[in-house]
N, C-alpha and C positions, 0 to 999 in steps of 0.2 A: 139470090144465090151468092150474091158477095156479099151479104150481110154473114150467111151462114159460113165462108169461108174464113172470113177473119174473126168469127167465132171460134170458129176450129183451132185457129193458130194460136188465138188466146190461151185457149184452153191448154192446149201442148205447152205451149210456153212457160205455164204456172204450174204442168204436173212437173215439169222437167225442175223447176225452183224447186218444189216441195224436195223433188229427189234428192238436190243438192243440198239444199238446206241441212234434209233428214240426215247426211253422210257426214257433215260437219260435224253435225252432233253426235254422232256414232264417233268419231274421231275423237274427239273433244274427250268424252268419257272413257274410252280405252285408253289413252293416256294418264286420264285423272288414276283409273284404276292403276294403270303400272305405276304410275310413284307412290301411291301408297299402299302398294306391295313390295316396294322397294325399301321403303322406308319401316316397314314391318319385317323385312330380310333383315336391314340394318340394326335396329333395337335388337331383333334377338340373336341373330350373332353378336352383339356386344354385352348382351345379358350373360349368351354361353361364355363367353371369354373372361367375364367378371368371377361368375361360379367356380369355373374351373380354378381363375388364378388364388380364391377364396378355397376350395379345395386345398388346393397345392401349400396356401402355408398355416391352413388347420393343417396337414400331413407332418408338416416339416417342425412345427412346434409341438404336435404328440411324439414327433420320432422324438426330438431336443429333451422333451419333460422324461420320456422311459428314460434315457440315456443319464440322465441328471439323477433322477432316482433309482437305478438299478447296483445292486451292493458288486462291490468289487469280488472277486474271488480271491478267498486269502489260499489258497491255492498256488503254487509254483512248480513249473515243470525245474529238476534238475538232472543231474548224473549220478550213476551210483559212486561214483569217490565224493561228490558233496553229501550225499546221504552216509555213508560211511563216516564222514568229518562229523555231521551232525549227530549221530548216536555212536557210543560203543559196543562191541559186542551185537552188531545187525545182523541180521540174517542173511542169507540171499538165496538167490531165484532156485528152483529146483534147477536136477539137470535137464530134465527133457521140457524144461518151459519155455514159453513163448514171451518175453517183456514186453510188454505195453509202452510200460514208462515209469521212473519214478518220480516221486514230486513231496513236496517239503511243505507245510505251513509254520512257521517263523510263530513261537509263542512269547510272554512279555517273561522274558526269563531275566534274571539278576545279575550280580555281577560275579558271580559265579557260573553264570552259562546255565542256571537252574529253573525252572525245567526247560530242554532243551527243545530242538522244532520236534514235529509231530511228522518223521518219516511214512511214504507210503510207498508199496510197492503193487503195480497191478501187472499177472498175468496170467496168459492162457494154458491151461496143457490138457489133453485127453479131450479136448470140444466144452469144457469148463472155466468159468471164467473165475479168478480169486484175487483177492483184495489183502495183502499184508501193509499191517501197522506197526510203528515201534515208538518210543517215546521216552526220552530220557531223565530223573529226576523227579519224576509224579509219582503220588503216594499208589500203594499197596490196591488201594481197594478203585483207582483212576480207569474208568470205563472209555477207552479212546476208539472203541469198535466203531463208532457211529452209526449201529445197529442197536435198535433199541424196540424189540420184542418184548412177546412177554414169553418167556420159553416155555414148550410144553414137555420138555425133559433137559434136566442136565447132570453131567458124573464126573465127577472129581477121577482123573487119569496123572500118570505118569510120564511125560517125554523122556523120551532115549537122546542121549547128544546133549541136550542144554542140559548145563548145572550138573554133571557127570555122570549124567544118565537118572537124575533125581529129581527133576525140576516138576514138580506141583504144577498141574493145569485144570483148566474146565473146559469141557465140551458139551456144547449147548445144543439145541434143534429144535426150529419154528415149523411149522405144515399148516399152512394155510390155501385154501382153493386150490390144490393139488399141484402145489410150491413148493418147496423145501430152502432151507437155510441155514448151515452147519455155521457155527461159529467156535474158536479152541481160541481160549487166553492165556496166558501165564505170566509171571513178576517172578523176575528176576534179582532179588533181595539183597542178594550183594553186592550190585553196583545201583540198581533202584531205577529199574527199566521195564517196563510195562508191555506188552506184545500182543497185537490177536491175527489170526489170520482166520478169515469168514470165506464161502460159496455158495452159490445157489444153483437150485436146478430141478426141472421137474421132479426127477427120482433120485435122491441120495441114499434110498435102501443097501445096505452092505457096504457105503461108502466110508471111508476110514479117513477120516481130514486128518487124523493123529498120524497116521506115518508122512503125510506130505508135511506138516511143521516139524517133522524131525529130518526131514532132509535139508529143512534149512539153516539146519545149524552150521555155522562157517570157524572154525579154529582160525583162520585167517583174520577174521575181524575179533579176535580179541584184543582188550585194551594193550599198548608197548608192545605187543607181538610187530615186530620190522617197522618199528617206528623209535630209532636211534636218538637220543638229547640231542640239542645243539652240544657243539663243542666233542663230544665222544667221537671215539675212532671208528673208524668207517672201515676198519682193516679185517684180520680171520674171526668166525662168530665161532666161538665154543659152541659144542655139541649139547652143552646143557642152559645155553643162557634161551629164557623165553618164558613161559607163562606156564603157573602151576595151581593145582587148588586141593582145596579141602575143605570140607564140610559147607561154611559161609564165609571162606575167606581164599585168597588166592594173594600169589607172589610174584613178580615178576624177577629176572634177573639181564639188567644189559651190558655187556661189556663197555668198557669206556677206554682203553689200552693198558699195557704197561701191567698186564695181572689185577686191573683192579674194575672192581665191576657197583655200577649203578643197583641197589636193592630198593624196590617197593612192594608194601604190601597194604593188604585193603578185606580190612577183617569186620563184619556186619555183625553188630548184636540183637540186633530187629529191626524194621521196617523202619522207623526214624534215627537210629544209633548204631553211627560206626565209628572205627578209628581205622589210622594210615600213618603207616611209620614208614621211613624215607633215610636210608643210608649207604657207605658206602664200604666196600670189603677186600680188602686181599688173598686174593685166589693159590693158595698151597698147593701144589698138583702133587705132590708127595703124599700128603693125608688125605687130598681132595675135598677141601674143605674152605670156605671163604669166609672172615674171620673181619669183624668190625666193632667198634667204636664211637662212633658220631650221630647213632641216632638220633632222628627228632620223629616223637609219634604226637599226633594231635589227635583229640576224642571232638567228634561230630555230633550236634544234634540237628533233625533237620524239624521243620513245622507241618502241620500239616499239608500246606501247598507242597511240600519235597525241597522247599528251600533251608538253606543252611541256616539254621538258629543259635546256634552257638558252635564255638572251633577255642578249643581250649589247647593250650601247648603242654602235654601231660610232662613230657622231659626233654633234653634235647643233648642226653651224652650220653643213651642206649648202649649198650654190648648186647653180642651173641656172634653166632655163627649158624652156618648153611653146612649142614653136610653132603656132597654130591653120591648119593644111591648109584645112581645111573643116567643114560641119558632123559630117562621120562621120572625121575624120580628124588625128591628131595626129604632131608629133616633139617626143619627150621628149629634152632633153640636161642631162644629169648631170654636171657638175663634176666630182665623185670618182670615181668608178667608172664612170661611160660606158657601163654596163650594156644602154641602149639604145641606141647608136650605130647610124648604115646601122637601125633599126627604123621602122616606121610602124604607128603604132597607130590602130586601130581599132574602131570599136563593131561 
């Protein structure tokens, strides 16, 4: 009976080890396993943190490289008095228009200012949006639209306003995927300025681009129209001094004090050849006549690009006289060359 008791306790004693034992090692291995769950947390959070920061400056050196290769915009926003300084004779906005903006790109012009920037005007009117160009000193046949179709009709038309109601244009029109896209240009040959105003729009049927580029004709932005010499009197403006034309040529007249008055004139013989004669006159109010001496006319050739190729000094001790008609109305007569004979000029 005591052999089998302390059997017993034996036995108890050694399940009770095993127990222990076994719990050790349950322990032992749930540890082993968390650190090397920890240490697998740790590599790949440090893997995500490597990626990402490998991310972030592949990012930053694709933004660097566009930014390095991306073209500038030879594009500049300005105000309509620097686009006015930049061309003469510009147009402006209609009256019921909306402006957008206008803006200049800067061309490699000479030392003449030849050819000049490449004005542009954008605006809205009627839910349509239009685009006017002007361009100073570029040849005759200079496409400055930046619309470059192949047109599927165009007709040689007449504007009202530019050029005295004579001015030579084309109006063009694209239809494409039920598009439309009117474009009117014209060149203006005696001073050597180039023009288009273009729109788009679902349906241009019955649409008339030619009366909106004839509202843009501005008599204010003619060339010396309220733009006085240095030095001239700034005091009363005769009724008749200001800008006149005829055929391909025009004259301006500015007072300068004392009855005597500034004359220019600027007489085109075709697309590359003009002359400009430059004097000055005393104003008779009895015969109404201004009566001078001192001219100097110089003959122009220009080159193909519109710049000045040759400036010859034909003379430079001119005679004639200005007869004053009226206030909108003059007879220029020219001693040398008669240029303007049988003419009547007008504003």
């Amino acid at each position: 009976m005591k052999n089998r008791l302390i059997s017993s306790i034996m036995m108890a004693t050694l399940a009770l080890e095993l127990v222990a034992c076994g719990g050790a090692k349950d322990t032992d291995t749930s540890k082993e396993e968390a650190a090397v769950t920890e240490q697998q947390e740790d590599a790949a959070e440090e893997a995500s943190s490597e990626e990402a920061s490998a991310e972030e400056e592949a990012s930053e050196e694709t933004a660097e490289s566009a930014e390095n290769t991306e073209i500038a915009n030879p594009w500049r926003e300005c105000t309509e008095e620097e686009a006015n300084a930049a061309c003469p004779r510009l147009f402006k906005a209609p009256e019921d228009a909306v402006v957008n903006g206008w803006s200049l790109m800067d061309a490699n012009s000479n030392e003449n200012g030849v050819p000049g920037a490449l004005v542009e005007l954008d605006f809205r009117m009627e839910g349509m949006d239009y685009t006017a160009r002007a361009q100073y000193g570029v040849g005759e046949n200079e496409d400055i639209s930046g619309i470059y179709y192949d047109w599927d009709n165009t007709e040689d038309i007449t504007l009202a306003n530019w050029g005295e109601g004579h001015m030579p244009a084309k109006l063009s029109r694209h239809i494409e995927d039920g598009w439309m896209i009117d474009l009117c240009t014209w060149y203006d040959i005696e001073i050597g300025i180039a023009y288009s105003l273009s729109v788009e729009a679902e349906d241009l049927e019955g649409f008339d681009l030619q009366a909106i580029a004839e509202q843009m004709y501005s008599a204010e932005n003619e060339p010396y129209v309220g733009e006085p010499e240095e030095g001239e009197s700034q005091g009363q403006v005769q009724p008749f001094e200001g800008q006149y034309y005829a055929g391909r040529g025009n004259l301006s007249i500015t007072g300068q004090g004392d009855d005597t008055y500034l004359i220019e004139v600027w007489w085109g013989s075709s697309a590359s050849e003009h002359s400009e004669w430059v004097m000055h006159g005393t104003y008779n109010e009895s015969t109404q006549t201004i009566t001078y001496s001192d001219c100097e006319k110089h003959d122009f050739v220009l080159n193909e690009n519109g710049e000045v190729d040759t400036d010859d000094i034909a003379y430079t001790d001119g005679s004639g006289s200005i007869k004053i008609v009226d206030d909108s109305s003059i007879i220029w007569t020219d001693d040398q060359d008669h240029i303007a004979d049988d003419l009547t000029l007008e504003r």
